[in-house]
C-alpha positions as CSV (number, residue, x, y, z in Angstrom):
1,X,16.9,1.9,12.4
2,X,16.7,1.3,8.4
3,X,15.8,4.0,6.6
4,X,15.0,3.5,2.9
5,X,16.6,5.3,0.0
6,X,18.3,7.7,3.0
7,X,21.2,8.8,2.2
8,X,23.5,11.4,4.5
9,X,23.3,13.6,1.6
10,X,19.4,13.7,2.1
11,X,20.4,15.1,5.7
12,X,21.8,18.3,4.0
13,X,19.7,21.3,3.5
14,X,19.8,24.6,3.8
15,X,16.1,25.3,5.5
16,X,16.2,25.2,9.1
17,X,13.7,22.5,9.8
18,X,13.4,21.1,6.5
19,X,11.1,17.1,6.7
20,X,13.1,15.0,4.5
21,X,11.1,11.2,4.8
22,X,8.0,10.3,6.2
23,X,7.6,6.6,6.6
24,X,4.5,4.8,7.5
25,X,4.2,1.9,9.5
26,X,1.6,-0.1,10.7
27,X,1.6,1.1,14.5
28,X,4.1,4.2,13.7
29,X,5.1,7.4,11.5
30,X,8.8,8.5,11.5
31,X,9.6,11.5,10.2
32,X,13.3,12.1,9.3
33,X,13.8,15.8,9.4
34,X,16.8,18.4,9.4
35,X,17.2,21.1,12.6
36,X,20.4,23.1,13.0
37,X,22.4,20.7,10.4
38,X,21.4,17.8,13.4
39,X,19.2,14.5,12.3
40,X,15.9,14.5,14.0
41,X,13.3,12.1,14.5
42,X,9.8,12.0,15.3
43,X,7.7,9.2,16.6
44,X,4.0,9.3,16.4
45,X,1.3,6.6,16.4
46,X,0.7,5.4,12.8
47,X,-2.1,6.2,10.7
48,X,-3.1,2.6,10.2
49,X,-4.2,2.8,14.2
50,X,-6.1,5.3,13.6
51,X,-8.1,4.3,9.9
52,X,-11.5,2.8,10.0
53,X,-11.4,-1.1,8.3
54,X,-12.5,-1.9,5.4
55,X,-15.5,-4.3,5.4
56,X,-15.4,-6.7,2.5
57,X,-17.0,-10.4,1.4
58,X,-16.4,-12.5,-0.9
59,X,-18.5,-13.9,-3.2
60,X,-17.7,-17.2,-4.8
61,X,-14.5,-18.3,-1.8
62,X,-14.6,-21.9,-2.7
63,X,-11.6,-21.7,-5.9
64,X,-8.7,-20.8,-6.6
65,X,-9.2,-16.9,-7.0
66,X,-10.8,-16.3,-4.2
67,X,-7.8,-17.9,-2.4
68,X,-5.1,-15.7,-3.2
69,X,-7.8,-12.8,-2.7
70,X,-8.1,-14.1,0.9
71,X,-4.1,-14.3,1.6
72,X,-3.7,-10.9,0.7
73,X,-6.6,-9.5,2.4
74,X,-5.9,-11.5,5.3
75,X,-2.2,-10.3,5.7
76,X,-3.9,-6.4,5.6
77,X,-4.6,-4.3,9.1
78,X,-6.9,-2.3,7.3
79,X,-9.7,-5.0,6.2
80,X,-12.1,-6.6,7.8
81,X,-13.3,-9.8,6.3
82,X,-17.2,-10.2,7.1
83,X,-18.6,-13.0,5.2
84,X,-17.3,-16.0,2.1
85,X,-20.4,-17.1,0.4
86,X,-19.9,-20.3,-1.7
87,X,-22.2,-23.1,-3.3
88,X,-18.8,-25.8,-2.5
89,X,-17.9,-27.0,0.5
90,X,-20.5,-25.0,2.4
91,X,-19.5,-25.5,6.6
92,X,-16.2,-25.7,5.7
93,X,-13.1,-23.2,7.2
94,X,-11.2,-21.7,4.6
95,X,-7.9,-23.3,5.4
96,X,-9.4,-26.7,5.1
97,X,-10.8,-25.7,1.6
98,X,-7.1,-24.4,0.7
99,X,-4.4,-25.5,2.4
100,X,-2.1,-22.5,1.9
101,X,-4.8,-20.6,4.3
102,X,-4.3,-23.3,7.2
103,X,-4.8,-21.3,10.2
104,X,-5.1,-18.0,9.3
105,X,-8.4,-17.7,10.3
106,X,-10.9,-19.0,11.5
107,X,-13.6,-17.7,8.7
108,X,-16.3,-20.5,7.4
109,X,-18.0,-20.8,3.6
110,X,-21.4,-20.1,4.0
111,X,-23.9,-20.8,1.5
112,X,-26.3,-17.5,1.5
113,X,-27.8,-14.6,-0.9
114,X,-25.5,-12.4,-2.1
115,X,-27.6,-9.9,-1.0
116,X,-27.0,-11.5,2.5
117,X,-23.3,-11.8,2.1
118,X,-23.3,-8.0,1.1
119,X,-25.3,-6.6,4.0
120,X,-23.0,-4.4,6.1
121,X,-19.8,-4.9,3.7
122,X,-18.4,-2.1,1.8
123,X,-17.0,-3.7,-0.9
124,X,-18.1,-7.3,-2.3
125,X,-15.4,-9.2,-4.7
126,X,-17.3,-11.7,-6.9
127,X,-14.6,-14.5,-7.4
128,X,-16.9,-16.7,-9.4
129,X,-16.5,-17.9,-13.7
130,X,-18.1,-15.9,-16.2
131,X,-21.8,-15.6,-16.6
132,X,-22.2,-16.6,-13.3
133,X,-20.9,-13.6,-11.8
134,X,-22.9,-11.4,-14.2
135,X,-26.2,-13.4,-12.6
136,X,-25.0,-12.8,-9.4
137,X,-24.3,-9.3,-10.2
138,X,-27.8,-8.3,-10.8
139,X,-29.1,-9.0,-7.5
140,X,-26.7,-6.0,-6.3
141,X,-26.8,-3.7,-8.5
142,X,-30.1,-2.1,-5.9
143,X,-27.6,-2.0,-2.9
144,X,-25.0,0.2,-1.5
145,X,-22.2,-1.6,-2.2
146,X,-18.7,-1.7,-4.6
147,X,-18.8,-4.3,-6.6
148,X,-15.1,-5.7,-7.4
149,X,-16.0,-8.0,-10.3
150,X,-12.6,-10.5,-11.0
151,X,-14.1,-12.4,-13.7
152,X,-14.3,-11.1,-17.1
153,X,-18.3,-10.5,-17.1
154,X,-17.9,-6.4,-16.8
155,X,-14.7,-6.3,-18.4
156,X,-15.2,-5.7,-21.9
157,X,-17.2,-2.4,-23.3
158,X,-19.2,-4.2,-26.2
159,X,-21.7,-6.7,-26.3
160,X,-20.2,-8.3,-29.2
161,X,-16.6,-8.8,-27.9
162,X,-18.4,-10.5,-25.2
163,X,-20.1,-13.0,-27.3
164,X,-16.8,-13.4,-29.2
165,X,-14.9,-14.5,-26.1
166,X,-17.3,-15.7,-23.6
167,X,-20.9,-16.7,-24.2
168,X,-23.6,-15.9,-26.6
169,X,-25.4,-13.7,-24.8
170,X,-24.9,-11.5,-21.3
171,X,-27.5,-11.7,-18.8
172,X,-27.4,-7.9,-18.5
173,X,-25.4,-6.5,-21.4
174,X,-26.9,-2.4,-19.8
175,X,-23.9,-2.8,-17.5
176,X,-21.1,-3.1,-20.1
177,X,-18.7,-0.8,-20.2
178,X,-19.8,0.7,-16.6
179,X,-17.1,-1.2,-14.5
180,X,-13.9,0.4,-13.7
């Protein structure tokens, strides 16, 4: 079994039961630990097992974006992927809309509200161009829901850097400055 960065001087120490490393994987924890100068190990069912998913949608799963957003969340034990709402290729399985996703899953773009594709999700990403996603953003901002904005609508603090680098106006310039 690999430990990493475990060296035998980590198995050293002076404290009778002394935890050195805890490492985390998906369906077990191993703790490395010390007992009378011998190497111990202990086996318990991971955390991951026992974590409540994630439930997330996607708003705008027709580009590029929304793509690599979907191969990392699909490669993730701890997500749940509810709903991909898109105005393209509406019927269509992800993997036939981007290639790299070819059998990965069996998710479909659907062309709904976004209230609709945020109902029961705890986070939303809006994967759709600037001033679009602002639009989009609007009809949320009333629900319980985190809103992961990867466009650069909520990413500037003042109105007038926005219309310096994006559009002349914001559809809701209020929310400037309130995204993380």
């Amino acid at each position: 079994m690999y430990f990493p960065s475990m060296a035998l001087s980590d198995c050293t120490s002076k404290k009778p039961h002394t935890v050195l490393r805890k490492i985390h994987r998906p369906k077990v924890t191993i703790s490395v630990a010390v007992l009378d100068s011998h190497l111990i190990l202990f086996l318990w069912p991971g955390r991951k097992a026992t974590m409540k998913k994630t439930k997330v949608s996607i708003i705008g799963g027709s580009g590029f974006l929304a793509a690599e957003l979907l191969r990392h969340l699909l490669a993730r034990d701890d997500t749940e992927i509810l709903r991909i709402s898109s105005k393209d290729r509406i019927g269509e399985n992800i993997g036939a809309v981007n290639r790299s996703l070819w059998g990965q899953s069996d998710l479909v773009l659907q062309d709904i509200s976004p209230t609709e594709c945020a109902a029961g999700a705890d986070i939303v990403f809006l994967a759709m161009p600037h001033v679009i996603t602002a639009r989009v953003a609007v009809e949320l901002f009333e629900t319980d829901v985190r809103i992961i904005d990867l466009s650069g609508d909520f990413r500037l603090e003042k109105l007038s850097d926005y219309t310096r680098y994006y559009a002349p106006e914001h559809p809701c310039p209020e929310r400037l400055g309130t995204f993380v």
